[in-house]
N, C-alpha and C positions, 0 to 999 in steps of 0.2 A: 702812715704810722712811722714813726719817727722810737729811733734804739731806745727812751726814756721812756715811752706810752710799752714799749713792749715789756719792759723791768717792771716798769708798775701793774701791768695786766698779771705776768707771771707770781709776783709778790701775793699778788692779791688769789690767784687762785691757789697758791701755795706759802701760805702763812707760815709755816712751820720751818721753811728757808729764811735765812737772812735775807734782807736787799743784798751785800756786799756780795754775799754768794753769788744770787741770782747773777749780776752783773760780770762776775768771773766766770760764771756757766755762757752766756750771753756775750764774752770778748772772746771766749776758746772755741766756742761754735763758727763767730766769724772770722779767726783768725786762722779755724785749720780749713777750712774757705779755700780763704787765700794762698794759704801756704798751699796746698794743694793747686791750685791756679798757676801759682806763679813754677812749679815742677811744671805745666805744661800738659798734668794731671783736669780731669774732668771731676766732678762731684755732683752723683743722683741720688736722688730723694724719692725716694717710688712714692708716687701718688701727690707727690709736688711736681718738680720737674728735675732739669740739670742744665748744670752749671759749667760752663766750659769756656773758652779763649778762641779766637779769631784772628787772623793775622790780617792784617791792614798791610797794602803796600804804600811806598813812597808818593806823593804827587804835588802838584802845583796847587795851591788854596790862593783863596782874597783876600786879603783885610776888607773886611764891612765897611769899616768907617773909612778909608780912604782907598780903598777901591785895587792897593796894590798887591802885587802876585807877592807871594810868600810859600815857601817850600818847608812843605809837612812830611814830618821823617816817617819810617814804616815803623810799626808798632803792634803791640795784640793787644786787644781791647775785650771785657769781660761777656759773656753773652748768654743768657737765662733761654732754657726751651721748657715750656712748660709743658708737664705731664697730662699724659690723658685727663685724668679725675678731675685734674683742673681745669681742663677748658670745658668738660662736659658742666661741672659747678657752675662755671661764667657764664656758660649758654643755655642757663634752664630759661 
């Protein structure tokens, strides 16, 4: 599902919203996400899962196509743990 299939689902179960709305409720939900992510901050969802950060360290990488070493910075990269309910859902 792509952010456009979910504006239009919501729309459509709540007529009574603008789209324009919808789409502001829908950029501020993934933007305090974020914001929250990038403080180093976690974000759970009980009965979804949560949402947290990773730190990656520095190392040596490839280039694929020509085979040469290339040096990859350290970085924190986003990382989803899903809730109970959810994997019991997954695993019926």
């Amino acid at each position: 599902m792509i952010r456009s299939e979910l504006v239009q689902l919501l729309s459509r179960d709540h007529p009574d919203l603008a789209t324009r709305d919808i789409e502001k409720i829908v950029d501020i939900f993934f933007d305090e996400i974020v914001s929250r992510l990038i403080s180093d901050g976690r974000v759970e969802l009980r009965g979804f899962g949560a949402f947290s950060t990773r730190a990656r360290d520095a190392r040596t990488g490839r280039n694929p196509r020509t085979g040469e070493s290339v040096d990859v910075g350290a970085k924190r990269v986003p990382y989803f743990k899903p809730g109970k309910e959810m994997r019991a859902r997954l695993n019926v």
